[in-house]
KOLPA-725518 format. One record per residue: residue number from 1; residue in three letters; x, y, z of N, C-alpha, C, O, CB in turn. Coordinates in nm, 2 decimals. Glycine has a CB too. Layout:
<nodes>
   i  aa    n_u    n_v    n_w   ca_u   ca_v   ca_w    c_u    c_v    c_w    o_u    o_v    o_w   cb_u   cb_v   cb_w
 NUM ALA      X      Y      Z      X      Y      Z      X      Y      Z      X      Y      Z      X      Y      Z
...
</nodes>
This chain:
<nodes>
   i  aa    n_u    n_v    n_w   ca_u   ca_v   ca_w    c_u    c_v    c_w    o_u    o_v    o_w   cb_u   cb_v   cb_w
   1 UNK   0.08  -0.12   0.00   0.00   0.00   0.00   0.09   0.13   0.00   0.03   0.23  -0.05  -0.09   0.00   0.12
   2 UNK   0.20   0.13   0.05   0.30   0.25   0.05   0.32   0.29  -0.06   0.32   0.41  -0.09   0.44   0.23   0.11
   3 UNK   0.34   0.20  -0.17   0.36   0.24  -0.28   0.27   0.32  -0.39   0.30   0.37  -0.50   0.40   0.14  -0.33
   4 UNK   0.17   0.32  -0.34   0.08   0.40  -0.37   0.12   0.55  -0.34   0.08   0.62  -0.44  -0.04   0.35  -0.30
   5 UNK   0.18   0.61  -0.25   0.18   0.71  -0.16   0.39   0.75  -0.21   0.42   0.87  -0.20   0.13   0.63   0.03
   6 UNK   0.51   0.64  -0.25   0.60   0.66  -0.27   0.61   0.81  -0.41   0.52   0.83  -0.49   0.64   0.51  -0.28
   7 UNK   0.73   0.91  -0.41   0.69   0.98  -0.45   0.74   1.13  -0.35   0.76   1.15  -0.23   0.56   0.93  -0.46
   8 UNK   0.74   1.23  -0.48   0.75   1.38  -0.45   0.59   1.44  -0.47   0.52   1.42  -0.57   0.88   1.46  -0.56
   9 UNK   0.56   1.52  -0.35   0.43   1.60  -0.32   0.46   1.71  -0.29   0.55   1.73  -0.21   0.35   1.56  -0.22
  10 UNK   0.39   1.84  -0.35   0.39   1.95  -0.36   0.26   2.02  -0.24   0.14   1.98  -0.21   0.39   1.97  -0.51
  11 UNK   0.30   2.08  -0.21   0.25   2.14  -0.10   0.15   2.25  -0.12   0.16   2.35  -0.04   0.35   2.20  -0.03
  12 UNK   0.03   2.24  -0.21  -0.07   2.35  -0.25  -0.08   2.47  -0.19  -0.02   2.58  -0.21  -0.19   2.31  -0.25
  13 UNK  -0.19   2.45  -0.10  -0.26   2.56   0.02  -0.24   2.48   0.15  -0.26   2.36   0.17  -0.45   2.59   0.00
  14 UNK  -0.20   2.58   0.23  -0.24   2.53   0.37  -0.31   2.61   0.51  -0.26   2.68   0.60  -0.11   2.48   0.42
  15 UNK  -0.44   2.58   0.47  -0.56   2.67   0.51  -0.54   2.70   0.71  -0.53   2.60   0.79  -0.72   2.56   0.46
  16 UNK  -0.54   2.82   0.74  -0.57   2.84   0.86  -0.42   2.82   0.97  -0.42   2.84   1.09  -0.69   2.76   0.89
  17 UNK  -0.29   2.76   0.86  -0.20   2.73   0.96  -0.16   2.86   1.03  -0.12   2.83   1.14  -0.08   2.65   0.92
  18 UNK  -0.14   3.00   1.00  -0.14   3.05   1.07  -0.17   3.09   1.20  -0.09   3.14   1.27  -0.15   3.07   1.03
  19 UNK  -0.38   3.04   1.24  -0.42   3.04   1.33  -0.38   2.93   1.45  -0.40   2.92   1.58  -0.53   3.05   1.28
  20 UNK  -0.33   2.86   1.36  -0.28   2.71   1.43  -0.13   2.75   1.51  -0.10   2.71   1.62  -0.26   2.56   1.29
  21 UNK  -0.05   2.81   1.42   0.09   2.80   1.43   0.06   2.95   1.58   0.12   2.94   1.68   0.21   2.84   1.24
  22 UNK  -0.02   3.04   1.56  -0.04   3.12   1.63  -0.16   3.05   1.85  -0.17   3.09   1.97  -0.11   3.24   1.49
  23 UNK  -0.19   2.93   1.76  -0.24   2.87   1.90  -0.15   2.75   1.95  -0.20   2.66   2.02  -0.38   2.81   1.88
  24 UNK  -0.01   2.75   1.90   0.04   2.66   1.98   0.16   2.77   2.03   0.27   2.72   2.08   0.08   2.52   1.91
  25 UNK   0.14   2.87   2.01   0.27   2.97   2.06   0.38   3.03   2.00   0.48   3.08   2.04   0.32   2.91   2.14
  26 UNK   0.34   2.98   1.84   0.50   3.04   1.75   0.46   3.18   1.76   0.35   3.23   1.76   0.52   2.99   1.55
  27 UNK   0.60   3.24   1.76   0.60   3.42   1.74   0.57   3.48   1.62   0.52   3.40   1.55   0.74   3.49   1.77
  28 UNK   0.58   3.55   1.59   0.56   3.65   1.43   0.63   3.62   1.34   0.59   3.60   1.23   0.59   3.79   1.43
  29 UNK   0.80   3.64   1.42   0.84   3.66   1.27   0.85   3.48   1.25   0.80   3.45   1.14   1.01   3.77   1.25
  30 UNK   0.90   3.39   1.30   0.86   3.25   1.27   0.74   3.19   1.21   0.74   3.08   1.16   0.87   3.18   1.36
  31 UNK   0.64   3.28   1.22   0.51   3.22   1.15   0.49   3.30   1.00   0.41   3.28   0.91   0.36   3.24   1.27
  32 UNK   0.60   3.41   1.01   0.63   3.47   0.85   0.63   3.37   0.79   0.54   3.34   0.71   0.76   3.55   0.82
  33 UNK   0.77   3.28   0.84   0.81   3.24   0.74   0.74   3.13   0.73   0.71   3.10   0.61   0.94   3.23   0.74
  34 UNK   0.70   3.07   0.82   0.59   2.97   0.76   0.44   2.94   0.71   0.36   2.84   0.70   0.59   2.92   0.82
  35 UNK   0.46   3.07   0.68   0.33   3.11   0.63   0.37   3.08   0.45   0.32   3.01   0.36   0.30   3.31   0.69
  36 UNK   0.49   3.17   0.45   0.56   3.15   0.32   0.59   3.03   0.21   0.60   3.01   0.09   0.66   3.19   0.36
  37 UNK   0.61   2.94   0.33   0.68   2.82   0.34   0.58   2.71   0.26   0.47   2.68   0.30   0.70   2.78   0.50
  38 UNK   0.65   2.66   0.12   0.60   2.53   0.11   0.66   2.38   0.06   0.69   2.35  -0.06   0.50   2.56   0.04
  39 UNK   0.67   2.32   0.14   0.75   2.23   0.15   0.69   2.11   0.08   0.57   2.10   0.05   0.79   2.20   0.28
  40 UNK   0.79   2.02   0.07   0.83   1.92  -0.02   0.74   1.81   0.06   0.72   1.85   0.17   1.01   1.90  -0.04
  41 UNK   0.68   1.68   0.03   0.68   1.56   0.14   0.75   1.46   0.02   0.70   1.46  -0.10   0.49   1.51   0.21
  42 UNK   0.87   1.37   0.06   0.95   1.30  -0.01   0.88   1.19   0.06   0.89   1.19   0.18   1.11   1.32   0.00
  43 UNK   0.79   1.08   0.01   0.80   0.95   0.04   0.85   0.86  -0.02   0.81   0.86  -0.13   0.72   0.92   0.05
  44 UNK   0.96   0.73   0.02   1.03   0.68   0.00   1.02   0.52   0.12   1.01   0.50   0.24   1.13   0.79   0.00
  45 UNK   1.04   0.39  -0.02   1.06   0.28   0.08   1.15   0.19   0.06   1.16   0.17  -0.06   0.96   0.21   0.09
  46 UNK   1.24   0.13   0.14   1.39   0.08   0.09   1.34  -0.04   0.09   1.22  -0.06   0.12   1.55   0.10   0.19
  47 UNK   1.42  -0.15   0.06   1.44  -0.28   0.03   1.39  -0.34   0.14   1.30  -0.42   0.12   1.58  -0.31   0.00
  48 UNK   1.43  -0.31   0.26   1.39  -0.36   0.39   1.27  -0.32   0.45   1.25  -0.34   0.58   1.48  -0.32   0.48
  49 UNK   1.19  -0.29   0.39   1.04  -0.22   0.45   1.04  -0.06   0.51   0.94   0.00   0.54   0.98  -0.32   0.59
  50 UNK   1.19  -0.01   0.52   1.18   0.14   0.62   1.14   0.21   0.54   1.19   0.19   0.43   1.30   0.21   0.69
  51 UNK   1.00   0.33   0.56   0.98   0.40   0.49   1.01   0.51   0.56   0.99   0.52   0.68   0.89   0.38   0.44
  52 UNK   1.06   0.65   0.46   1.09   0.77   0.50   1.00   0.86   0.44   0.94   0.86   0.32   1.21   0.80   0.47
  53 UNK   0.98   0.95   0.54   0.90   1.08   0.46   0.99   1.19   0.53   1.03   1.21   0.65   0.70   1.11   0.51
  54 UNK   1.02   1.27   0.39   1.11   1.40   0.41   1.02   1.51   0.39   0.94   1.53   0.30   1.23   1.42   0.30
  55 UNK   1.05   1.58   0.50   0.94   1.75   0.46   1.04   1.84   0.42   1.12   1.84   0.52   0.83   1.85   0.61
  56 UNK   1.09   1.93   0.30   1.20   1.95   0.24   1.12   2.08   0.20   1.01   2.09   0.15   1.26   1.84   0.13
  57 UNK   1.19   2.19   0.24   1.18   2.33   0.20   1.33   2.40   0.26   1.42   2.36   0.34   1.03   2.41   0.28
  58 UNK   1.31   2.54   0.17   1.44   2.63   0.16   1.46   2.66   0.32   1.56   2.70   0.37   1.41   2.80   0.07
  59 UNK   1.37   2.63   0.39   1.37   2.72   0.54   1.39   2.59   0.66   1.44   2.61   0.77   1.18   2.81   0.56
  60 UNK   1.36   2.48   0.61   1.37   2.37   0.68   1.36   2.23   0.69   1.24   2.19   0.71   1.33   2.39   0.73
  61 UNK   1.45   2.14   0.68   1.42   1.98   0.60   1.40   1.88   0.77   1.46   1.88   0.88   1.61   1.91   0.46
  62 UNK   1.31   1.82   0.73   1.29   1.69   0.85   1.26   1.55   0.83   1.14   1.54   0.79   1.18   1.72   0.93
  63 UNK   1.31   1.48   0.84   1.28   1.27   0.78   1.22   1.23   0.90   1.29   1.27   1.00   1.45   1.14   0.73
  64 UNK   1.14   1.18   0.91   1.09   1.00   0.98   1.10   0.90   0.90   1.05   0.89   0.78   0.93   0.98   1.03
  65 UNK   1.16   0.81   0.96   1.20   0.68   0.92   1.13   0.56   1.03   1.17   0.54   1.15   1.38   0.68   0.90
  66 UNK   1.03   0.51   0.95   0.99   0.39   1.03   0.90   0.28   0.96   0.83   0.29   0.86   0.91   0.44   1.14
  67 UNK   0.93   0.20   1.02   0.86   0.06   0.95   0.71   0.04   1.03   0.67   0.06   1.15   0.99  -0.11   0.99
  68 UNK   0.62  -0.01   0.89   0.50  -0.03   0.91   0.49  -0.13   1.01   0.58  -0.20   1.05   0.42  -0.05   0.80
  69 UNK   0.34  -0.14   1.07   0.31  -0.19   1.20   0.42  -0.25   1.30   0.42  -0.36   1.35   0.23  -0.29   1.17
  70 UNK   0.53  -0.12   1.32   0.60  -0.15   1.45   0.60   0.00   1.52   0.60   0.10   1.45   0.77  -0.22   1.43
  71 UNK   0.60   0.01   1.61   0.61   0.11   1.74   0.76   0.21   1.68   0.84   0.15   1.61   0.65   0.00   1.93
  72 UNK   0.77   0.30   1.70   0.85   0.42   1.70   0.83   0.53   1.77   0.72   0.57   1.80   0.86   0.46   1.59
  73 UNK   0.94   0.59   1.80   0.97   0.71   1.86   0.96   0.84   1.76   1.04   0.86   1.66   1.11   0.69   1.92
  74 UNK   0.87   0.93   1.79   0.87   1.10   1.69   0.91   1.17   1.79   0.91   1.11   1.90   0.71   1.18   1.62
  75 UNK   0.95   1.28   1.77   0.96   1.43   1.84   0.92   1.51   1.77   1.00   1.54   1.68   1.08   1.48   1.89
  76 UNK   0.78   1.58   1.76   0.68   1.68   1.65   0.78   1.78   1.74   0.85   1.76   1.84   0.45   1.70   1.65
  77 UNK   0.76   1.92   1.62   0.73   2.06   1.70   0.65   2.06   1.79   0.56   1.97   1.78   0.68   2.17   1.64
  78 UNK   0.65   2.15   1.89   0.57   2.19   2.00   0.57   2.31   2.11   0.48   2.32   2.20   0.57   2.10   2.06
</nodes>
């Protein structure tokens, strides 16, 4: 089913994140830029089942790497 989803995604509209980025406590000029901001989602699956998703923009790149139905560790913004 990943492969469905493997693949570069472009980042259209992203409705209301301001109000969002402004209710979890980002300041001004950080929500400039991410207001601005539209990033990449790289999905990718290796030989071994690990799948990565890269969020890839001029302002800031981030991967998770994890294999389907097993337990992992994230750290989101917050």
């Amino acid at each position: 089913m990943v492969d469905k989803f493997v693949g570069t995604w472009k980042m259209v509209t992203s409705d209301n994140f301001d109000d969002y980025m402004r209710a979890i406590g980002v300041g001004f000029a950080t929500r400039q830029v991410g207001n601005r901001t539209k990033p990449n989602l790289i999905v990718t699956m290796d030989e071994q089942g690990t799948v990565s998703m890269k969020s890839q923009s001029t302002f800031k790149t981030t991967e998770i790497k994890f294999k389907l139905n097993e337990p992992f560790e994230e750290t989101t913004a917050g």
